[in-house]
C-alpha positions, -999 to +999 in steps of 0.1 A: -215+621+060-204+585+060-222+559+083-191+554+105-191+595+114-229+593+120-226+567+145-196+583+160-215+618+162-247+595+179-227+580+201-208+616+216-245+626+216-255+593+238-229+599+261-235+634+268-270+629+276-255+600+306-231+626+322-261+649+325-280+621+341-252+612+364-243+650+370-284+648+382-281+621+409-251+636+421-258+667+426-292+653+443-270+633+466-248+663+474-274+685+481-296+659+504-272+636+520-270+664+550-304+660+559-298+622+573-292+622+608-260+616+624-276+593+649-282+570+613-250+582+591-223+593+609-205+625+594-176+605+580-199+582+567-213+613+549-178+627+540-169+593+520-199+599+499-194+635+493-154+626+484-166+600+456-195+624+446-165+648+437-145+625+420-170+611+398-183+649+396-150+659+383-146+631+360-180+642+342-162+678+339-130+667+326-136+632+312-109+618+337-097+619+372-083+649+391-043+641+390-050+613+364-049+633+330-043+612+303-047+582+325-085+574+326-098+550+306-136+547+321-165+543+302-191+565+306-220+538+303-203+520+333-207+556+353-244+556+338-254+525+352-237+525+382-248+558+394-281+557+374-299+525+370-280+504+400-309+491+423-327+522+410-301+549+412-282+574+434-311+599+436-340+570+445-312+557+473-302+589+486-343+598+486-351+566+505-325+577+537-330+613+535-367+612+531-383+622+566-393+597+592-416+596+621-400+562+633-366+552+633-348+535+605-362+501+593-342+473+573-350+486+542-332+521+552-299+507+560-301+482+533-303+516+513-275+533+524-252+503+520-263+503+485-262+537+481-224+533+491-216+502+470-228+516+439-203+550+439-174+523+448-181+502+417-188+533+395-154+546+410-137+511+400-141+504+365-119+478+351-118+480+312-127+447+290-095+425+283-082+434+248-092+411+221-073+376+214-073+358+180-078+330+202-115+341+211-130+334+175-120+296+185-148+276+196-162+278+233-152+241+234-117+242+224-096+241+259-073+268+236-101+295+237-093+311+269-119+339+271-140+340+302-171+331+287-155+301+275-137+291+304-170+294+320-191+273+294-163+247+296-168+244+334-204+246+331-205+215+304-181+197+328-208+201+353-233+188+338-216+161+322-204+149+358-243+155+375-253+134+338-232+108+353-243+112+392-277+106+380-277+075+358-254+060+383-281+070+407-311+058+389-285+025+381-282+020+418-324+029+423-331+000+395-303-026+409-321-022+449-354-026+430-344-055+416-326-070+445-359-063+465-382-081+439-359-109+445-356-113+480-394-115+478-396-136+455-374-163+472-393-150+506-426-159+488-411-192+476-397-202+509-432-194+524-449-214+502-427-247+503-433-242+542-471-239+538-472-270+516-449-287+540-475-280+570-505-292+547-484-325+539-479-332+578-512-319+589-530-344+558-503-372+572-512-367+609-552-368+599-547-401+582-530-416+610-558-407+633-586-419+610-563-453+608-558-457+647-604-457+645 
């Protein structure tokens, strides 16, 4: 068996052990999502969840979307970690706001079911990687690399390029008042002085005069 088969036969094997985990939280959700209150999710609410949960159910069946046959191109690590690792997964969510409560709901319960919502949406809206461009193997600094990643370095280099220049212009500005301040004080000290020795003179003048008037 050659390496490529292996890892194609590993890989069939990964992916059949996520749709069992995602057919798990599901069918948790499913079966519990009845016991919340309507007073805390109202029964449409409820309905939404239970219409996604069959769609995603149905994908894990049939490896695409009811009236999409041939269509579907999700990947099945995207379902995995969307229904099963998001913010702890489906099951742990759907625990959290089905679990029984002596007191009403707290933040942390409607945070919960939020979640619980977002994460079916994003696992129900997969958008597949952009196909690969000869351009990509460029590098990230060449403006004609126009990957995301290197769009996004790009910008981040501009960045810091431009708060590089903020802050010598800011430490520029810092050292130029410094010095402007030493200065000032300088000629304040100076002026002070000359006007001290200027006193002495005339106090020393006017003391001489008296001493010649005895």
């Amino acid at each position: 068996m050659t390496e490529v088969k292996e890892m194609k036969i590993a890989r069939n094997e990964r992916e059949r052990e996520m749709i069992t985990d995602i057919r798990r939280h599901l069918a948790f959700l499913s079966k519990n999502i009845g016991a919340v209150p309507d007073e805390y999710i109202s029964e449409n609410y409820k309905q939404e969840l239970r219409d996604m949960t069959s769609k995603l159910r149905w994908f894990c069946s049939h490896g695409y979307y009811e009236g999409e046959e041939g269509t579907s191109q999700v990947s099945v690590s995207h379902l995995f970690n969307m229904i099963c690792k998001k913010n702890g997964g489906v099951a742990k969510l759907t625990g959290i706001i089905a679990g029984p409560r002596l007191d009403g709901w707290t933040r942390f319960e409607r945070q919960s079911k939020d979640m619980l919502k977002a994460c079916l949406i994003r696992a129900l809206n997969y958008n597949p990687p952009p196909e690969y461009q000869p351009q990509w193997t460029l590098p990230k600094s060449d403006p004609a690399n126009d990957h995301p990643g290197a769009v996004n370095y790009r910008e981040r280099k501009k960045l810091e390029k431009e708060e590089s220049k903020k802050a010598k212009h800011a430490e520029l500005m810092r050292k130029t008042r410094r010095t402007e301040r030493l200065e000032k004080e300088s000629k304040e000290r100076l002026k002070a002085t000359a006007k001290q020795r200027k006193d002495r003179k005339k106090h020393f003048d006017e003391q001489d005069r008296l001493r010649g008037k005895k």
